[in-house]
Each structure stands twice: as C-alpha cells, then as structure tokens.
C-alpha positions in Angstrom: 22.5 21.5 -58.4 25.3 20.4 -61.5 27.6 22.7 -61.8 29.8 23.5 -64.4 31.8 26.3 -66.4 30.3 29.7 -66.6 30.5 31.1 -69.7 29.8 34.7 -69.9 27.8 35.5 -73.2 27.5 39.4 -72.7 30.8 40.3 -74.5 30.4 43.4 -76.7 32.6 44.9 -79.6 32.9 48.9 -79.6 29.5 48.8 -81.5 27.6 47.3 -78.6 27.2 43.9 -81.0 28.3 40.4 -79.4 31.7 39.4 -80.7 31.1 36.2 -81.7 28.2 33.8 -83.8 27.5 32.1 -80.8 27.2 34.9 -78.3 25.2 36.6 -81.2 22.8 33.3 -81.5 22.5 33.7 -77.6 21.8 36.9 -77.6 19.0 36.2 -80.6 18.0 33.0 -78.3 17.4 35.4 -74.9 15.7 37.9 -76.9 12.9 35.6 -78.4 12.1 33.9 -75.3 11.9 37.7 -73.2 9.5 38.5 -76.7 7.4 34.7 -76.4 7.4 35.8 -72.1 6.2 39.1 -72.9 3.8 38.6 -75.8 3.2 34.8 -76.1 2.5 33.5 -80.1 -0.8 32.0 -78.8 -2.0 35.4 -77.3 -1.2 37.5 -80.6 -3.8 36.2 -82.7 -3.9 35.7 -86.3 -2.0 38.7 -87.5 -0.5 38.3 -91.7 0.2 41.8 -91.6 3.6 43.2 -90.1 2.3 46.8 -89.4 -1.0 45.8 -88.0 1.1 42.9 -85.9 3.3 46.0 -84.8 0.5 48.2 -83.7 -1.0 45.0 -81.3 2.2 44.3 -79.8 2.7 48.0 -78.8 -1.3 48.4 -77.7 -2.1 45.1 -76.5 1.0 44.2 -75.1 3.2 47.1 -74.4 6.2 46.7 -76.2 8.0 49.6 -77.6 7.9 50.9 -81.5 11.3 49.1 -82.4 11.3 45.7 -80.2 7.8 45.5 -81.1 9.2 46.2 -85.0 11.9 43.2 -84.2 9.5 40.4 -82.9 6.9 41.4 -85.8 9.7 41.0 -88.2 10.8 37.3 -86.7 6.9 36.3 -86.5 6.3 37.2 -90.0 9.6 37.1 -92.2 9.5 39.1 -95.2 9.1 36.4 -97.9 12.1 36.5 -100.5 12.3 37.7 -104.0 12.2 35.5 -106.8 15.3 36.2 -109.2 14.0 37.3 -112.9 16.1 34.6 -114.4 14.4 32.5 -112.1 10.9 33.7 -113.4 11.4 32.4 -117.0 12.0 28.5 -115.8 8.3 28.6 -113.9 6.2 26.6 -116.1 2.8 27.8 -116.7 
C-alpha cells in the first residue's frame, strides 16, 4: 500500500463551510459520489422535472427533502437566463 501525506479536507470556518476552493470542491466531490452510491443516475429514470425528480429521490430512494433538493438541483441545473440585450441580436 503507497503511502503518502495525509491531507485532512474537513476544515470548517465558524459557518460550518470548508475554508478553502479545494476543500470546498472535495467536499462537492464526496457529496456527489455518497448521492450517485445512494441513488445511482441509471436507477432514477428519465426525470426533466426538478420537483417530480425530488419527490422520487425522497420515495424511491429515501433521501431527505433538502439533500434530495441538492442532487435534483445538480442532475438538472436550472438553465440560465438570456440577457434582454441579448435577445435583440437572435436572428429570426
């Protein structure tokens, strides 16, 4: 078995947030693979809508309301806003 430094990614400000980007990627990191372990992508089904994906992963699965909330909104991202402006320059 390698061994090597140990690097101890649970640091936490007063807020209970990791200090740092990195210990906040592996944080994000170790909570996506406990959500794929618990409720694998290829189990869901094809879900497009966040509330009803919400409502399987708390009945089918067991998650809680607001973990089950988190992975719905990381399976289906909340497409962004076009800009007004931005509007005028489509052509039709």
């Amino acid at each position: 078995m390698p061994l090597g430094p140990f690097a101890h990614l649970l640091r936490r400000d007063d807020s209970g947030r990791p200090l740092t980007p990195a210990e906040r990627e592996a944080e994000a990191a170790a909570d996506r693979l406990a959500f794929e372990l618990l409720a694998p992508v290829a189990e869901i089904g094809a879900v497009t809508d966040r509330g009803a994906l919400v409502a399987r992963l708390t009945t089918v699965f067991g998650l809680p309301p607001e973990p089950a909330a988190r992975y719905a909104a990381m399976l289906l991202p909340d497409v962004p806003r076009i800009d007004r402006a931005l509007t005028r320059l489509i052509v039709r």
